[in-house]
C-alpha positions as CSV (number, residue, x, y, z in Angstrom):
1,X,-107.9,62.4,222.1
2,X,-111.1,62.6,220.7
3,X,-111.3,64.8,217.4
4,X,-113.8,67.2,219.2
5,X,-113.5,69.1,222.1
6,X,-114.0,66.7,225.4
7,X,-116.9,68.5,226.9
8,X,-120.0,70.2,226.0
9,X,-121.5,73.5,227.4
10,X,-123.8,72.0,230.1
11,X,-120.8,69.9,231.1
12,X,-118.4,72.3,231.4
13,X,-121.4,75.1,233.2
14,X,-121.7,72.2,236.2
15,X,-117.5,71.5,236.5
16,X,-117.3,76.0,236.6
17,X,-120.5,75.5,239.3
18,X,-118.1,73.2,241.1
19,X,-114.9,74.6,241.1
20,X,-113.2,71.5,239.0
21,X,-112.7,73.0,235.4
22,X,-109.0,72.4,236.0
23,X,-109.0,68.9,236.8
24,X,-111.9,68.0,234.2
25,X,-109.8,69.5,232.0
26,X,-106.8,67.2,233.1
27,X,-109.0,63.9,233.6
28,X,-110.8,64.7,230.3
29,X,-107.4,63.5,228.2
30,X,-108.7,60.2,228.8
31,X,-111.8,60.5,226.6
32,X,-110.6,58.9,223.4
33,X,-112.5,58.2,219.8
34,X,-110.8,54.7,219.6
35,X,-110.6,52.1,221.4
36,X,-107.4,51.0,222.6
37,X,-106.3,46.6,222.5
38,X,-106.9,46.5,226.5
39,X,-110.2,48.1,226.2
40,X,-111.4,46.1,223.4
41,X,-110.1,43.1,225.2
42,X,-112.1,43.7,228.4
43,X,-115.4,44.5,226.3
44,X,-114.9,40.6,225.0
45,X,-114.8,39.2,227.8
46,X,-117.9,40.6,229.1
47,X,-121.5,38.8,229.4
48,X,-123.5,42.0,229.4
49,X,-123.3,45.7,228.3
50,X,-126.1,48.2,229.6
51,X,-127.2,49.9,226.7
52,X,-128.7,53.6,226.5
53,X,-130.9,55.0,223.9
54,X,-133.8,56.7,222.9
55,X,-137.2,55.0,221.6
56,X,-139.0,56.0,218.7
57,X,-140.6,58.8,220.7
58,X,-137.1,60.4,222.2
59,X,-137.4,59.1,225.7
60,X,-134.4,57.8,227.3
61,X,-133.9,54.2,228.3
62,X,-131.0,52.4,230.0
63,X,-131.3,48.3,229.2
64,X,-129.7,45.5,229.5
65,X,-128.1,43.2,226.4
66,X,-126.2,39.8,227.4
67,X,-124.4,37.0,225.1
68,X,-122.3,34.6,226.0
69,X,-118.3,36.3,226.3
70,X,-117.5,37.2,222.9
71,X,-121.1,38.9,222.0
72,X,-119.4,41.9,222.6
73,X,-116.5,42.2,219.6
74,X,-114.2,45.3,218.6
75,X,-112.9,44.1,215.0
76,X,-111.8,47.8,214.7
77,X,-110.3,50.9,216.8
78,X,-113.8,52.5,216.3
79,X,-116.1,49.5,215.4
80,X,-118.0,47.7,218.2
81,X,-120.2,44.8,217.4
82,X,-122.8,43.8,219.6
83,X,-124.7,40.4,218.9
84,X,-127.9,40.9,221.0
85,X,-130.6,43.1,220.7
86,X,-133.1,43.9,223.3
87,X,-135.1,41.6,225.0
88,X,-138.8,41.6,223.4
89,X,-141.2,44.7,225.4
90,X,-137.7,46.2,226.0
91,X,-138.8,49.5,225.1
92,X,-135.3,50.5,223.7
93,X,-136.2,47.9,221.1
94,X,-138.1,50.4,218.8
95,X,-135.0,53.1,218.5
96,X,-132.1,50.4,217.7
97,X,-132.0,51.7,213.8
98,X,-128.9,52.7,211.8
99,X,-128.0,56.9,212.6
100,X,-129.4,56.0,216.4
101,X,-127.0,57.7,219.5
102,X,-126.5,55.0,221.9
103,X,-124.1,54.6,224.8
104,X,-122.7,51.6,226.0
105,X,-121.2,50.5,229.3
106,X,-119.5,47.7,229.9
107,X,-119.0,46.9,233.8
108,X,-117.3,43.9,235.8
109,X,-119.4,43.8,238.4
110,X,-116.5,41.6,240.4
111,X,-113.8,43.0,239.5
112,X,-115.0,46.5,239.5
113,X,-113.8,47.4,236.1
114,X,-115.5,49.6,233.7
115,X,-115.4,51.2,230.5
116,X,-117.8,53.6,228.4
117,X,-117.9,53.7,224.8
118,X,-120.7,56.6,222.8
119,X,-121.4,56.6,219.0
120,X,-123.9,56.0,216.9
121,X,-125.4,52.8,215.4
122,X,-124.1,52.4,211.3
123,X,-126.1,48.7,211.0
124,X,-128.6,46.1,212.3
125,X,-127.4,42.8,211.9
126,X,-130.0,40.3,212.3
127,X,-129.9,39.4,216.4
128,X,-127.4,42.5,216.7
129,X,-126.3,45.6,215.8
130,X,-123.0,47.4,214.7
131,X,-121.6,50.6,216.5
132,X,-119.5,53.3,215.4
133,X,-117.8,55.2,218.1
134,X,-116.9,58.5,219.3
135,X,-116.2,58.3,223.1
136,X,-114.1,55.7,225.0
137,X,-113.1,56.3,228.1
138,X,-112.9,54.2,231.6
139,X,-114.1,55.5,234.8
140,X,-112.9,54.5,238.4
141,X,-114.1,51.3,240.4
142,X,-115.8,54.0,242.5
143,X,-119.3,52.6,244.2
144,X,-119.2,49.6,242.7
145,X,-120.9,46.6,244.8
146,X,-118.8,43.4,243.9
147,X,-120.7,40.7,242.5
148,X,-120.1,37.6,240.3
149,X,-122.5,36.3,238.1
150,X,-123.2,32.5,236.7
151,X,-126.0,31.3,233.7
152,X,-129.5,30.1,234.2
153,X,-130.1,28.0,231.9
154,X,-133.8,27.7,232.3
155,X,-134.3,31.3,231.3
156,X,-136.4,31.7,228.3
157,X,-138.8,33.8,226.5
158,X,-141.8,31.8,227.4
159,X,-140.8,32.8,231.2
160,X,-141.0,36.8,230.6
161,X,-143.7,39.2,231.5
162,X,-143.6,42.8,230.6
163,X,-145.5,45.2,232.6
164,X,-146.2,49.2,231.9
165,X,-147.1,51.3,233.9
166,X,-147.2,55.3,234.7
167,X,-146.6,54.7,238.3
168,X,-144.3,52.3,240.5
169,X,-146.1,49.3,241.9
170,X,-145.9,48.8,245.8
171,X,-143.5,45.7,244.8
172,X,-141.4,47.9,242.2
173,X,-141.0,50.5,245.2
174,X,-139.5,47.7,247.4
175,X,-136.9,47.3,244.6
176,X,-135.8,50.5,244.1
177,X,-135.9,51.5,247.8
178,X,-133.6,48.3,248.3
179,X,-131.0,48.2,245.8
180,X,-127.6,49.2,245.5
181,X,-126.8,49.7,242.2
182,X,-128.8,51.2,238.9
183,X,-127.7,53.0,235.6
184,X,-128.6,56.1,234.2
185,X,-129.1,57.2,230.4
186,X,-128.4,61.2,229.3
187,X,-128.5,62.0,226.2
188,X,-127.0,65.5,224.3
189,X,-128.4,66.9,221.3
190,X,-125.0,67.2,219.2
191,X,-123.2,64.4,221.4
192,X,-125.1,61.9,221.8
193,X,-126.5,59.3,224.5
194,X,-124.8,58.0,227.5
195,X,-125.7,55.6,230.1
196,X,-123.8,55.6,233.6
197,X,-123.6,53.7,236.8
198,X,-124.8,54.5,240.2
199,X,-123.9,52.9,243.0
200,X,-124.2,52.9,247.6
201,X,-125.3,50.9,250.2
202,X,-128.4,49.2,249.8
203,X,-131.4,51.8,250.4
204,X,-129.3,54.8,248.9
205,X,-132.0,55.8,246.5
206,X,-135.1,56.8,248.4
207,X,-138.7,56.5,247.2
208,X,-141.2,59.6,247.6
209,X,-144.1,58.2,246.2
210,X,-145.2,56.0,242.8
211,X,-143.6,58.8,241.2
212,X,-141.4,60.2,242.7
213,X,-137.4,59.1,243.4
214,X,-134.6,61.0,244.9
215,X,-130.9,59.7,245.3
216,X,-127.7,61.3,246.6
217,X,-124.9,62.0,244.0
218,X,-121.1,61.6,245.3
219,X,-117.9,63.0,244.5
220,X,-116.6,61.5,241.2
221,X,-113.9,62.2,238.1
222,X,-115.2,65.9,238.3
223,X,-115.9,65.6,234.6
224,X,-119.8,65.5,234.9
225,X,-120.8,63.5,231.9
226,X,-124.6,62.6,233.1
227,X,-125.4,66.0,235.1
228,X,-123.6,67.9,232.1
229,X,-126.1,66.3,230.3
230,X,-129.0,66.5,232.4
231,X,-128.1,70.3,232.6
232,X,-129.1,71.0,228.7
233,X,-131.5,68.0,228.8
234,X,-132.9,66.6,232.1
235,X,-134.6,63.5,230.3
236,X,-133.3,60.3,231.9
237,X,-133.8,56.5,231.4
238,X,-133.0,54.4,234.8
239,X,-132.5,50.6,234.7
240,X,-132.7,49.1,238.0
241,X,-131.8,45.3,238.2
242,X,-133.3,42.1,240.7
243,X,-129.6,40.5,240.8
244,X,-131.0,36.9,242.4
245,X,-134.0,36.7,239.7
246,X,-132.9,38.3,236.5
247,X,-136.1,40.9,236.7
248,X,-135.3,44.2,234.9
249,X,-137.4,47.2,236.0
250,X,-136.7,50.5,233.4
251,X,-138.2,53.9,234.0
252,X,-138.4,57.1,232.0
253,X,-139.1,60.4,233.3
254,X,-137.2,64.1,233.7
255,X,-134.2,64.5,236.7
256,X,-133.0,67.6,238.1
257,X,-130.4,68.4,240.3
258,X,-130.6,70.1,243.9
259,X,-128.0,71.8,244.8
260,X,-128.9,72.5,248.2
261,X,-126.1,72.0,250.4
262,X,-128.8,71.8,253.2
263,X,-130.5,69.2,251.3
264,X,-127.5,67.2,250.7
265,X,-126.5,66.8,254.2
266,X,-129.6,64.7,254.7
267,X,-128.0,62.2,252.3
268,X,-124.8,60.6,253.7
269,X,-122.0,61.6,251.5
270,X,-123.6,63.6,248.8
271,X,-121.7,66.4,247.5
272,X,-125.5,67.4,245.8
273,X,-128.8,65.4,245.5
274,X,-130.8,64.3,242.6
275,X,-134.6,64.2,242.0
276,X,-136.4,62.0,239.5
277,X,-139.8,62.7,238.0
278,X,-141.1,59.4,236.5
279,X,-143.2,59.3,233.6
280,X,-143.4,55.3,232.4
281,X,-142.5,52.1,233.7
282,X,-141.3,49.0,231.9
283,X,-140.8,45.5,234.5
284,X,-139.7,42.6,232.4
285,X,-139.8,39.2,234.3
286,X,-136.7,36.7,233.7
287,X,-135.3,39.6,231.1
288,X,-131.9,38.3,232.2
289,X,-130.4,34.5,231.6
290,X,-127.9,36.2,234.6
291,X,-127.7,35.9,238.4
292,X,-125.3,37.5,240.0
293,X,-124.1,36.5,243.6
294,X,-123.6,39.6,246.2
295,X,-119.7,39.7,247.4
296,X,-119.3,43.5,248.9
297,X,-119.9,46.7,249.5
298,X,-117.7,49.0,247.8
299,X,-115.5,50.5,250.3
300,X,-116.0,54.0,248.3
301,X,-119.3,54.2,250.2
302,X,-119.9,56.6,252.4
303,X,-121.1,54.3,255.3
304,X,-117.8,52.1,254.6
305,X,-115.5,55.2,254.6
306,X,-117.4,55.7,257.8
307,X,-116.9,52.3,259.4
308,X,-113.3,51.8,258.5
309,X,-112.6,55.3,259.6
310,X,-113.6,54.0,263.1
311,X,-112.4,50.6,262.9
């Protein structure tokens, strides 16, 4: 176990909302300081790590870092080394400095594996950074859409463009309204950031207008790490990826939750919903030297429960 208690106020208010402080309490012994050999052997195999911070101004971001396997190294039970830095215009860039909360998730996309490690930044290291942690813990395979990835090559930093913006485009709409997948930063003023995954069948997240998003949330490990945070703090960062072209697309803004049951039954699946309010937009063309290759739909989705239940 961690040497701290393994939730927070807001965390533990939303499992008592839900009924669940028994089995958070249970579920929670797998929240750890250090990380154990399988953990840190999965996190070197990896080719990317969403990252989640704050910028210089204390807006949440979720990004994206990459490196050939091995860029992410664990030469210590609490020591993570990570040797990439944001992208240039990544604007997570600017609040990468030494005493910085930042969360870390490291996902295998194909083989729906993933694994969470919090703490705080101790040193820059010329294309990376050294982190220090205080949370590890793996979550389920859960809504996870398989995919594998393979290298492009041609990717390079003459082929990026980085576009801001208060509002989504028409074309950055599109994107959101048709993933599948996207993270989520929360950050806590004692504990420090996280960044999670969110994942359903293409279209899950709707779009209300440029500034405006709303997406179900389903049933999980009941210990309510991003809405425990969101309940203290409802800043958010949201990274949403284009898979086939290696376009990132960030957004900052505030997110509350709705716990309408009425409202939720709209939403196939969601035990509550959750709205976003954006407030800035980052799209960085060719951010990625990834592609990733679509396999499946998670059969944790609601409309695959559904189909296999009438199979």
């Amino acid at each position: 176990m961690t040497d701290r208690a393994p939730f927070h106020k807001g965390e533990i208010a939303v499992q008592d909302r839900e009924g669940v402080r028994g089995q958070a309490r249970r579920v929670g012994g797998i929240i750890e300081a250090a990380l154990a050999p399988s953990a840190r052997a999965f996190l070197s195999r990896q080719p990317f790590v969403i990252a989640g911070g704050a910028d210089a101004v204390g807006r949440p971001w979720a990004s994206l870092l990459t490196g050939a396997p091995g860029f992410l190294a664990a030469p210590g039970a609490r020591t993570v080394r990570v040797g990439a830095t944001p992208v240039p215009g990544d604007p997570l860039d600017d609040g990468l400095r030494p005493g910085a909360a930042l969360g870390l998730l490291a996902i295998d996309l194909e083989a729906r594996r993933r694994v969470r490690v919090n703490g705080t930044v101790v040193a820059l290291e010329g294309a990376g950074f050294t982190l220090r942690t205080a949370e590890v813990f793996a979550n389920c395979p859960q809504y996870i859409q398989r995919r594998a990835w393979r290298r492009d090559a041609a990717t390079g930093d003459a082929q990026r463009g980085v576009t801001r913006g208060a509002a989504l485009t028409p074309e950055q709409a599109v994107l959101v309204a048709g993933s599948d997948t996207f993270f989520i930063a929360t950050a806590h003023a004692e504990r420090g950031a996280d960044v999670s995954h969110r994942g359903g069948d293409a279209g899950f997240v709707r779009v209300a207008d440029a500034h405006t998003l709303s997406w179900p949330d389903y049933r999980g490990n009941n210990m309510f790490q991003t809405l425990g945070n969101l309940a203290v703090d409802p800043r958010a960062g949201l990274l949403f990826l284009d898979f086939a072209r290696g376009d990132t697309l960030q957004l900052t803004g505030r997110a509350t939750v709705d716990w309408d049951p009425t409202r939720a039954a709209a939403f196939p699946g969601a035990a509550r919903v959750i709205d976003f309010a954006l407030e800035a937009v980052v799209a960085i063309a060719d951010a990625s030297p990834l592609r990733w290759r679509f396999g499946n739909y998670s059969p944790s989705n609601p409309s695959c429960e559904r189909a296999q239940a009438t199979a």
